[in-house]
N, C-alpha and C positions, 0 to 999 in steps of 0.2 A: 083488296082495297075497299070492297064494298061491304065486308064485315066491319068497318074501321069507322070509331066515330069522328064526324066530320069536321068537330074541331079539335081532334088529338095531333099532338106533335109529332107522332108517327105516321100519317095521312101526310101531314105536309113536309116531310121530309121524302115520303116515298113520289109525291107528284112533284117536287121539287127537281129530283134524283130524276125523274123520267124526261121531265122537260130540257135538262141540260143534256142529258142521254140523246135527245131528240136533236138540239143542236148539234150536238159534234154526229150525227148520222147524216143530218145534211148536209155538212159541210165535207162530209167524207164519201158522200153518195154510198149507203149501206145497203139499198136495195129493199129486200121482203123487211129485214126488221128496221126499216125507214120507214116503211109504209106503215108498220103496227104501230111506231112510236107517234106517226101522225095521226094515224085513228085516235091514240089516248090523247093527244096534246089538241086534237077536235075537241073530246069528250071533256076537257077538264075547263078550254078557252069559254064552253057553251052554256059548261054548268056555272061558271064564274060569272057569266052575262056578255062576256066579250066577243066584238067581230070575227069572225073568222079571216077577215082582210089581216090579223096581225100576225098570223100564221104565215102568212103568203111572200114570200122574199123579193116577188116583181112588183111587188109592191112599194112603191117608196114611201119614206119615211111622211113626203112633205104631203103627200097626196092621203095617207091614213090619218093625220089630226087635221087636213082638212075635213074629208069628211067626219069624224068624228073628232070633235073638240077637245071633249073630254078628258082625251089621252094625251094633251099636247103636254099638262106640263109633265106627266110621265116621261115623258121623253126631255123635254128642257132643263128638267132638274139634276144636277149633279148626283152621281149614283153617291152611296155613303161609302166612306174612305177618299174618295177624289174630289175634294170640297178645294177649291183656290186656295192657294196658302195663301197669310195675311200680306197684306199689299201689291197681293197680284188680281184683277181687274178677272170677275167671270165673263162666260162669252154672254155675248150680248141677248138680251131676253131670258137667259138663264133665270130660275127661279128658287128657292130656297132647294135645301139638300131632300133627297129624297126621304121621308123618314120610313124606320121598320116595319113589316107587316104587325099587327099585335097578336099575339099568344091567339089561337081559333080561329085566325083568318086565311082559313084555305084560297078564298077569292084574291085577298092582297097578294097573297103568297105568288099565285097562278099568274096574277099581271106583274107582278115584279121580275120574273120569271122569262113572261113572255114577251116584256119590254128588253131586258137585257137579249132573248135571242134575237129581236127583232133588230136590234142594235148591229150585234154581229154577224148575224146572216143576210143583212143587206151590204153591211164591209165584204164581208170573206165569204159567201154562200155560192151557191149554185148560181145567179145571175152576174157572178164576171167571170161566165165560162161559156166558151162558144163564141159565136160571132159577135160582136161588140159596135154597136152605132154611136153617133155623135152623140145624140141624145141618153144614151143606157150609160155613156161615159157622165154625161154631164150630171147625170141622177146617182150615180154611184157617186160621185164626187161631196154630193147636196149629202146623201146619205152618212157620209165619213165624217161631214161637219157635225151630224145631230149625236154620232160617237165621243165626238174632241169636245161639242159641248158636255156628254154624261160624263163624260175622263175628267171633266174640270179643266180644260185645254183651252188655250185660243183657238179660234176658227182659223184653217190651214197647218195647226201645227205637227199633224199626224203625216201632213202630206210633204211640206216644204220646209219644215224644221227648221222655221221661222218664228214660234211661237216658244211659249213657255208653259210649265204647269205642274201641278201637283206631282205628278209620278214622277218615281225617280228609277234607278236601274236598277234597286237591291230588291230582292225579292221580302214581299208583306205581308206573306196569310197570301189566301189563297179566294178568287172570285166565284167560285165551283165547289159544291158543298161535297164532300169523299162521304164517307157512310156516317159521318156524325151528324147529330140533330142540327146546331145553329147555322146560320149562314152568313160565311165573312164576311168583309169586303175589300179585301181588295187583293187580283191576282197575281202572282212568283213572274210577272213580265213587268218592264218598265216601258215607256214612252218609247225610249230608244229601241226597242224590240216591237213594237208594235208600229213603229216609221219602217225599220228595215222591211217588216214582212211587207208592208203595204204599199213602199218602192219596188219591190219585187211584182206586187199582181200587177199594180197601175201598168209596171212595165208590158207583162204581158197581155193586160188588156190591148195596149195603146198599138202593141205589134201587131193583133189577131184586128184590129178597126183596120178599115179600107179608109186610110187617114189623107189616099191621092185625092179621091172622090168627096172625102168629106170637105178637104180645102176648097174645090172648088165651088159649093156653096155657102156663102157669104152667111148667111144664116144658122148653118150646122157649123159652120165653124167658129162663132162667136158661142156657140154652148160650151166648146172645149175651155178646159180650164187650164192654166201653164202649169207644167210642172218639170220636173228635169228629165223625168224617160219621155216628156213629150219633147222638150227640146231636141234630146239627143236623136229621136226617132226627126224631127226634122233635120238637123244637121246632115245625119244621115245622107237623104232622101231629097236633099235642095234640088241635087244635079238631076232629078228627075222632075221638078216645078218647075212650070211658065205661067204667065199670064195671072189671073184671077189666084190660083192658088198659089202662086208665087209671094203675092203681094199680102194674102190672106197667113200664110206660114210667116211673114217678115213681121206681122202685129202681134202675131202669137210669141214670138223671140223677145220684140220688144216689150211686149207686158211685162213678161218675166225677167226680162233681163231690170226694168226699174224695180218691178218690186225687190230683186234681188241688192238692187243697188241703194237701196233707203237702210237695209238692213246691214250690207259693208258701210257705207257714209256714216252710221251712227255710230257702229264700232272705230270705224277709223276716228273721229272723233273725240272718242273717249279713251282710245289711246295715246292719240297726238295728241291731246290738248295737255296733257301733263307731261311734255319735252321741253324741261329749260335747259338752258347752258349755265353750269356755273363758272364758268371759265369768264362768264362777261359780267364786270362789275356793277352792282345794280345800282339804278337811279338812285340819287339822295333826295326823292323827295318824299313828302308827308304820307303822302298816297300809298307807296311801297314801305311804310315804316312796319319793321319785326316787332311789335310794341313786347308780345312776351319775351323772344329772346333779347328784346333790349332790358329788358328786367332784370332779367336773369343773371344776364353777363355783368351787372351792375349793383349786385346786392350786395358785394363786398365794399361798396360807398354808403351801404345803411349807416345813418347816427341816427343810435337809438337816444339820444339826449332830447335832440333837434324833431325827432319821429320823422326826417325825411331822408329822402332817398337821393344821392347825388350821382347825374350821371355825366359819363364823360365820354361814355360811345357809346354812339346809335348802331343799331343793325337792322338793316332793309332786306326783303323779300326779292328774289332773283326774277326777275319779271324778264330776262331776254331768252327769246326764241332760240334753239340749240338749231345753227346751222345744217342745212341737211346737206347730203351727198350729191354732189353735180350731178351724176347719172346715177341710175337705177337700169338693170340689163336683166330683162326674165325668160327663159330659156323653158318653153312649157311642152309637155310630150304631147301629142295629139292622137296620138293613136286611141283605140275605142275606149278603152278600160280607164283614157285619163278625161272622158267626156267631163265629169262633174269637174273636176279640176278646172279646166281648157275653160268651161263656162264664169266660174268665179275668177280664175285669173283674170282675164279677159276685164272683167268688171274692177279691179281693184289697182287693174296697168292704167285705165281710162282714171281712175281718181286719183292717183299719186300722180298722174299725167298734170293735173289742174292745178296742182301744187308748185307755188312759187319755187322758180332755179333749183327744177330738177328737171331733167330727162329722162326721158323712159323711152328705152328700147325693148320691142314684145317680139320675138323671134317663136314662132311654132315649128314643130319635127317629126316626124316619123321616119320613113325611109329619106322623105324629100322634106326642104325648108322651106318657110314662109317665113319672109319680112314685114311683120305685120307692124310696124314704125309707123308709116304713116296714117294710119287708121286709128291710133292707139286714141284717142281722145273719144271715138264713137265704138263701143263693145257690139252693135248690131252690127255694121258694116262689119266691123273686125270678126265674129264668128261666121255671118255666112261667107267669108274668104278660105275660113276652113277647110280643110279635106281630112275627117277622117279617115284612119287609117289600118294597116297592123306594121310591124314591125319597126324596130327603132335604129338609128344612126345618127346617137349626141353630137359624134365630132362633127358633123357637117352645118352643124347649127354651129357649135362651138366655133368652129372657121368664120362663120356668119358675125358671129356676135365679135370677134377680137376686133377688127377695126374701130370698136365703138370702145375700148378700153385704151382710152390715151391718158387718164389719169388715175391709177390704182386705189392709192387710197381714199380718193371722191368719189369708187364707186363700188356700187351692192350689185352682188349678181344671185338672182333666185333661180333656181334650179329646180323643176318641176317634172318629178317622171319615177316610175318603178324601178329603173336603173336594171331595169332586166336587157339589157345593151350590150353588142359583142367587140363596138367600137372602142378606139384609144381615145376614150371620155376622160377618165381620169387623173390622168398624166397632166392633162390640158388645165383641169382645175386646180389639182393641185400645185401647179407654175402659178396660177391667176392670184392663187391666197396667200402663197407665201409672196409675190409681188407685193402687196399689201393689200389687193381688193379683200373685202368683204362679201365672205361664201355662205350663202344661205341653200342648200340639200333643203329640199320638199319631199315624202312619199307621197301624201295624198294631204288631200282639202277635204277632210270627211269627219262627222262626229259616231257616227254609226257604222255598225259593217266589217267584214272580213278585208284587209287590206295587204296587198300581198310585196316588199319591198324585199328585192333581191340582198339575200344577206352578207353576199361579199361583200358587194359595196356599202353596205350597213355598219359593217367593221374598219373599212378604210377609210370613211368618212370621218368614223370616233379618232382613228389615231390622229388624223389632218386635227385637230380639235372643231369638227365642224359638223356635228352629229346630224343625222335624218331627221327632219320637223315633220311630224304626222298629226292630224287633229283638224282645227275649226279653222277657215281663213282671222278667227281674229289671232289666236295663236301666232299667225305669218306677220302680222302686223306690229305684234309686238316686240316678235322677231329682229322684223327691221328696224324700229322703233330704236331699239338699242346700238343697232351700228350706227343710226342718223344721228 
């Protein structure tokens, strides 16, 4: 390297090559040639002018442009290729796109370099390994948002995929330069792969944190941030909370569970709000007038002598609400593997709950059943009545739920679970739909992820004509949408 002149495009393709080399060794813990690759990734931070603090992965994001400023908007700026699409809002403080090193700038090259490892090896490095405190969670957390700002992402949407953003799931070029000279931008993973991976560590973080003792300080517990492996690790773990941290695990729920519930409410929303009946004759007034299709239907009154137009029937806009179904009946597995489900159910039973002349009955299962009926309008009380669980027995819920089906065709029954069940489930439903209820089968409430839906009943559901709905709770909604 040291023969090499310092602004040829070979110099900076090969400190290029080293520093991302250098990355994936710490993240792989590579040992002796980890240690060589840090010696060169010293040697290249020192000759460029840079701290040696951007080297350092215990180091947080918010703490290194404190003390040096300089580097803040390096980090703020959306990397190039992950700029906002048009009309979507960057994260806040974000600052223009990052632009290119130009042709002889081994330094730009070096900090561009070392800002993207810095990015990734405070996500994914060596510090969310080992013992994990409230605090190193809450900083990993701060760290993820200054990633989802360079991705172009809203803040949270890496974590709770509750956001939106530039990346999509097809692969684009590639973030990591192979042995050619230029440097892309942007890497063969989408959003959705880089939530999955990062539901995975959180998880394991949140397991290895001594998360009894962090509840009971009032203090360490307000750093933790909600997320669903934090939920589910409390759901878990309730029957082990008293007192102090009792009441500290009940806020952590409830945080998550509203911010959960702004993002169902907006979707429910925008899918109710476009459910008319046309079955109910609409008003004849001004207000509701179809002026185009009153045109339309009437253009064979044109005289063209006279140039007017004569009409003789108006037609009005259906402005009546489509009657919904006196009951709504959800039938949710509880068992461990259906935690993320169990949580959005939970959340979407409370909102159809609010809805004029419906009832909702929320039934939980595993081995054993819970009538969670009367709780249904509060999703907090209703999940910590939980008991997670293993193994499953539909019909016992099923037994649970028939009394509540005294009118079939005013009522929707959602069915929520893997259907990996050795009970006479089936039978039960398939009586309920031909009755005339309306059968909604759920696999999962997931947009991301390996989901695993017992394929018998995968196929016996298609014959019943009542196929497996797998995908996003708005999916379930529009679901319904269509029997209401």
């Amino acid at each position: 390297m040291a023969a090499l002149d310092p602004t040829s495009p070979e110099l900076q393709r090969r400190a290029r090559q080293a520093l991302y080399w250098r990355l994936l060794s710490a993240i792989f813990e590579q040992g002796e040639v980890g240690a060589s690759l840090e010696d060169l990734a010293a040697g290249l931070a020192k000759h460029s002018g840079l701290p040696k603090e951007l080297l350092d992965p215990k180091v947080t994001i918010d703490l290194l442009v404190a003390r040096f400023p300089e580097l803040r908007d390096e980090f703020a700026r959306p990397l190039p290729g992950f700029e906002p699409p048009a009309g979507v809002e960057a994260a806040d403080g974000a600052a223009a796109p990052t632009p290119e090193p130009p042709p002889g700038d081994l330094p730009g090259v070096v900090k561009r370099a070392l800002v993207v490892s810095k990015l990734l090896l405070n996500a994914f490095g060596p510090n969310t390994q080992g013992k994990v405190s409230a605090q190193g969670y809450s900083q990993w957390a701060k760290d993820v948002e200054w990633l989802e700002g360079a991705l172009g992402l809203p803040p949270g949407s890496l974590r709770t995929g509750q956001g939106g953003g530039a990346m999509s799931s097809a692969p684009s070029g590639m973030g990591m330069p192979s042995g050619g000279g230029g440097e892309a931008s942007r890497p063969p993973i989408g959003d959705d792969e880089l939530r999955a991976g990062l539901a995975v560590l959180e998880a394991d973080m949140i397991h290895r944190m001594d998360l009894r003792e962090v509840l009971k300080d009032p203090e360490l517990s307000k750093r933790l941030t909600p997320s669903m492996a934090l939920i589910e690790q409390l759901l878990w773990d309730k029957g082990n909370l008293s007192g102090p941290a009792l009441q500290n695990a009940k806020r952590l729920i409830a945080r998550y569970v509203d911010e959960l519930a702004k993002v169902l409410k907006l979707q429910m929303r925008q899918v109710m709000s476009r459910v008319r009946d046309r079955s109910v004759p609409p008003k004849r007034v001004y207000r509701n007038l179809d002026l185009k299709r009153t045109v339309w239907k009437n253009l064979t009154n044109w005289d063209p002598k006279a140039r007017k137009l004569y009409v003789d029937r108006l037609f009005y806009h259906h402005t009546g609400k489509k009657s919904l179904p006196t009951r709504l009946v959800i039938i949710v597995d509880q068992s461990g593997s259906m935690t993320s489900a169990m949580v959005q159910t939970t959340i979407l039973a409370s909102i159809f709950a609010s809805l004029p002349n419906v009832v909702v009955n929320l039934i939980a299962f595993d081995t054993r059943v819970i009538d969670l009926t009367p709780h249904v309008h509060d999703p907090v009380e209703t999940l910590l009545r939980t008991k997670l669980g293993g193994g499953n027995d539909m019909r016992l819920a099923l037994d649970t739920a028939a009394p509540y089906i005294d009118s079939p065709r005013n009522t929707a029954i959602v069915v929520i679970s893997d259907f990996y069940d050795w009970s006479d489930f089936f039978s039960v439903l398939r009586q309920w739909k031909e009755s005339g209820c309306h059968l909604i089968p759920v696999g999962s409430l997931h947009t991301t992820g390996y989901f695993s839906v017992n394929p018998e009943y995968r196929d016996k559901f298609k014959e019943i004509g009542a196929p497996i709905l797998h995908g996003s709770p708005k999916k379930l909604i529009e679901q319904i949408k269509k029997v209401m």
